[in-house]
Structure formats: structure tokens, C-alpha cells
C-alpha positions in Angstrom: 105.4 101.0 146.3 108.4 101.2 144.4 111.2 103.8 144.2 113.1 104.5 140.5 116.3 106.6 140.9 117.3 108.0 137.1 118.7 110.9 137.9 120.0 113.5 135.7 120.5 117.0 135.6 116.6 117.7 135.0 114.7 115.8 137.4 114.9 113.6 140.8 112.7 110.6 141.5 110.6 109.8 144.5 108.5 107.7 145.5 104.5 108.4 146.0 102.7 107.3 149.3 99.5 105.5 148.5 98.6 102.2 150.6 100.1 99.9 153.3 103.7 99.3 151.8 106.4 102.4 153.4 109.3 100.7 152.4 112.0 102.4 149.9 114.8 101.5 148.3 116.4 105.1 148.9 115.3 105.7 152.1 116.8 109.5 152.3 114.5 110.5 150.0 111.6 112.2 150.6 108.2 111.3 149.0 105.9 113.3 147.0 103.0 115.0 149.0 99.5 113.7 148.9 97.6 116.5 149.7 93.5 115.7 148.6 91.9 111.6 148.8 88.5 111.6 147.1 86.8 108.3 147.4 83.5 107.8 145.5 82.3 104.2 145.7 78.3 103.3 143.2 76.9 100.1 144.3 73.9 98.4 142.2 72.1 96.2 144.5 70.7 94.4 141.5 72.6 91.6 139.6 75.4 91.0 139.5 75.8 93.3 142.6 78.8 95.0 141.0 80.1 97.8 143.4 82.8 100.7 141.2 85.5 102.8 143.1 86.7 105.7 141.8 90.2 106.9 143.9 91.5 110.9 143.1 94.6 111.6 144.5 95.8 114.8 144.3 99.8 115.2 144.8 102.0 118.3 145.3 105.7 119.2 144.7 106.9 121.3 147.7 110.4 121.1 146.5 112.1 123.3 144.2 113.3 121.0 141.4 110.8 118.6 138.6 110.7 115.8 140.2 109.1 112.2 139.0 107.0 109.8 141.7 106.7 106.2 140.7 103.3 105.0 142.5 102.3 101.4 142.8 98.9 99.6 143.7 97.0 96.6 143.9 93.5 96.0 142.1 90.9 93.6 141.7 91.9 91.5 138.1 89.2 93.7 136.6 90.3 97.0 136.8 89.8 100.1 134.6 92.4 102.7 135.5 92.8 106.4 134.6 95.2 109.0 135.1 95.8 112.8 134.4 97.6 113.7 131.5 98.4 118.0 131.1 95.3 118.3 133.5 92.5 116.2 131.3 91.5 112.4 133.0 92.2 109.9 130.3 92.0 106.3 130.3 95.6 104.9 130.9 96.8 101.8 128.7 97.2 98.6 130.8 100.6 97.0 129.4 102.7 93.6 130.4 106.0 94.2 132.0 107.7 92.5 129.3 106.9 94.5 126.8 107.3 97.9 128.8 110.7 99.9 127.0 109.7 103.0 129.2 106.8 104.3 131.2 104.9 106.8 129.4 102.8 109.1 130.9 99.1 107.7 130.9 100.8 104.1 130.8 100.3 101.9 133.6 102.9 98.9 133.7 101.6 95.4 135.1 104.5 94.3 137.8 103.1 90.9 139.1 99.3 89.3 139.8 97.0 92.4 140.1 99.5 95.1 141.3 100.5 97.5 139.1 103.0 100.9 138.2 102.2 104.2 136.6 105.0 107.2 136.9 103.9 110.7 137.5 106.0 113.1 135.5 106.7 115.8 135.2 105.9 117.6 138.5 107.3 121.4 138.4 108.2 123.2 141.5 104.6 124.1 143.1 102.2 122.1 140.9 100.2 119.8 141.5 99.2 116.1 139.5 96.6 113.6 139.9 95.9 110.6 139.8 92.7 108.9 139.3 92.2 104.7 139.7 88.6 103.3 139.1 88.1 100.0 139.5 84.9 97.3 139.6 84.7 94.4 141.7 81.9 92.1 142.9 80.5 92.0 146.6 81.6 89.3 148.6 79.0 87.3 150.2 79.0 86.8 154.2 76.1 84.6 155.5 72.8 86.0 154.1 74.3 89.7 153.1 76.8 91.0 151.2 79.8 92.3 151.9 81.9 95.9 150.8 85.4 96.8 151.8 86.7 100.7 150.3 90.4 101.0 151.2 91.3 104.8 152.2 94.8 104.7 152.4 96.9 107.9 153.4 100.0 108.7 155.6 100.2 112.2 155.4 98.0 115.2 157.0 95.7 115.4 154.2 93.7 119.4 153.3 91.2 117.8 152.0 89.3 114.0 153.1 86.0 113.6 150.6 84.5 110.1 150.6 81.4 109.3 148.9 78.9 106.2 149.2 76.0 104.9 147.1 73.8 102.0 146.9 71.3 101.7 143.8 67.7 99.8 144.0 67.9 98.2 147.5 64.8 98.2 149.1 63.3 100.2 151.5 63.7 97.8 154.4 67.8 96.7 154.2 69.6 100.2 155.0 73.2 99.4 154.9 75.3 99.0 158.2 78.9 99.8 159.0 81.3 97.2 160.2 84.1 99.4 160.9 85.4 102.6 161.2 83.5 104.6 163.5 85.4 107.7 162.7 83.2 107.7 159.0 80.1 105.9 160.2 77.9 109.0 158.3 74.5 107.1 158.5 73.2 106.7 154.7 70.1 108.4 153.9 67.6 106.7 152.1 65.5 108.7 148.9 63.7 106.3 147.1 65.6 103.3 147.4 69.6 105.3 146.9 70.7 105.2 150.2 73.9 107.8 150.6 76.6 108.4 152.7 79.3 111.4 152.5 81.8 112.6 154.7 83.8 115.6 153.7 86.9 116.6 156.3 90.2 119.1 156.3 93.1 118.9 157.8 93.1 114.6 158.3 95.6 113.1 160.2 96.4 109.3 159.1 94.5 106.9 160.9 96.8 104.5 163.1 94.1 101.7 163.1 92.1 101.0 160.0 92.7 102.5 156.9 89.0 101.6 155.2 85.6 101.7 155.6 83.5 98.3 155.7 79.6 98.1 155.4 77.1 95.3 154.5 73.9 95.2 152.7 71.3 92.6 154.2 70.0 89.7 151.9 68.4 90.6 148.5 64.3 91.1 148.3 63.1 88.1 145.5 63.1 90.1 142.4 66.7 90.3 143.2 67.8 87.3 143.6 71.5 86.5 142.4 72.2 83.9 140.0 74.6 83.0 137.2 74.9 81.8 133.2 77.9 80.4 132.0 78.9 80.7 128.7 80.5 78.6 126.3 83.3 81.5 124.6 83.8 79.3 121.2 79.3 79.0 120.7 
């Protein structure tokens, strides 16, 4: 995460808290307020096993001044992101730092490799703003069953914890088992071959230990066999 100190008479910047990274360059500043993590993760056991995770973050401005948060995160190279613009979820615009002259609400600025910026302004005394990331990535593959890794990053005592999990078209016999993180171990509930999980808590401290939730999905039945075509872009 990064911290951007333009300060003027109208509005103060600070820094948001959302991953691993607590380090500031003002560190007497104080960071906006996470206050709700929604995590809603679709899986389609079918090719090419693409799992989608959809991250709300609501923040909240305790102070009594507009101020500005600048939030940074790291994504998979595909990566669609959205964010909240007067209160509607658009798609934001995925931009090269070179080109950036400013950051623009519902603009998200490429730093370096796969981590990128988006500011969120403005933020009134007592409101509210939030930001929504989806991204899509592809299972990773661990002996005969395939692996998926949901980071639920907070730091804060959070009112409201909701995290969502679904797997599509797996069969009847391969429920899917946590690795980690008994404290959300829901077990999923099959109905027809959509296994579910969902936890839904209040009050969440921030976990000293792991901060995501891991599960695996047993080897694919035949029909659903993974293979690949390349393609030749110039045919």
C-alpha cells in the first residue's frame, strides 16, 4: 500500500488498509476505516476450471474533514476490476503508469508486474465508499486435485465478515475439502452438483495467523477432463 500526501486546504490523504503490506510513508497518519469485507468466490469445475473473486470493501471516514485513501493491490495478470463511483459499481479503466497525469476516480493506475492503485475520493465526514475488485484466475493443480487460495485480508475489527463459496458441475462424489483456516471451515452443502459454503460474522477481530481460506477439489470425473488448444493469433 502506498501513502500520497497532497494536502491543501480541502482535503488530507491517508492511506487504506487492505492486504499484508502496513508500512507508510507518513506514519502519523491514521488510515481510513474498513468497516464491511464481502468475499464471494464462483468456481466452474468444468474446463478450463476458472475460479472468479469478487472483493467489497466497504470504508468509512470517522474524522471530521474530506479525506482521500490511496489503496494498492496485487492481482492475478488477468484481472477485471471495478469500483464505486457516486454510489453505482462501474468498471474502472486499467491505465499504464506512464501515461497516468492524475488518478481519476474509477481509474485504476498499473504501478509494477500485477499490483496496482486506485484513489478513493472524495470521502465526507461520516460517509462511507466502496470498493469493489473482481478478478479471474485459473486453479492450480496439486497432485491429482486442484487447488484454490481466497485471500481475506483485514486489520481492523470489522461490523460485518460475509464470505461466500461456490463450486459449479462437480460431481456428486468429490465434495471440496478445506486446507486451512479452521475458523471458516463452513462444510459446503451439496444441491445437485453446487456445493456451497457461507459464513457470515460481526464484530471480526483480525486473524494473527492466516489471512485466507484454502480448499481443494479432488480429480475431475472423465467428461471433465482438462485439456488445452493453442492458437496461432496471426491464422
Amino acid at each position: 500500500m502506498a501513502l500520497h500526501s497532497n494536502y491543501d486546504n480541502s482535503r488530507t490523504s491517508f492511506p487504506i488498509y487492505f492486504g499484508r503490506q502496513t508500512k507508510f510513508g507518513d506514519t502519523v497518519s491514521t488510515p481510513l476505516k474498513m468497516i464491511k469485507l464481502q468475499v464471494e468466490q464462483q468456481v466452474d469445475a468444468k474446463f478450463p476450471l476458472i475460479h472468479q473473486v469478487a472483493t467489497t470493501i466497504t470504508f468509512k471516514n470517522d474524522h471530521n474533514r474530506i479525506l482521500e485513501g490511496v489503496l494498492e493491490f496485487t492481482l492475478p495478470e488477468a484481472a477485471t476490476i471495478c469500483l464505486d463511483v457516486d454510489d453505482i459499481l462501474v468498471d474502472g479503466v486499467v491505465v499504464e503508469k506512464e501515461v497516468r497525469k492524475g488518478v481519476d476516480s474509477g481509474l485504476v493506475e498499473m504501478v509494477k508486474g500485477n499490483t496496482f492503485r486506485t484513489r478513493v475520493y472524495p470521502m465526507p465526514p461520516g460517509s462511507i465508499r466502496i470498493v469493489r475488485i473482481i478478478y479471474q484466475d485459473q486453479a492450480q493443480m496439486k497432485n491429482d486435485r486442484f487447488l484454490f487460495h481466497i485471500p481475506i485480508y483485514f486489520n481492523t475489527i470489522l461490523e460485518n465478515l460475509d464470505i461466500s463459496l461456490i463450486c459449479m458441475h462437480v460431481s456428486n462424489d468429490y465434495q471440496p475439502q478445506f486446507l486451512s483456516n479452521i475458523k471458516f471451515q463452513q462444510p459446503f452443502v451439496n444441491s445437485n452438483g453446487r456445493y456451497c459454503a457461507e459464513f457470515h460474522q460481526v464484530n471480526v477481530k483480525p486473524m494473527q495467523d492466516e489471512q485466507s481460506i484454502t480448499y481443494i477439489l479432488k480429480h475431475l470425473t472423465p467428461e471433465q477432463l482438462i485439456h488445452s488448444v493453442e492458437i496461432d493469433p496471426d491464422d
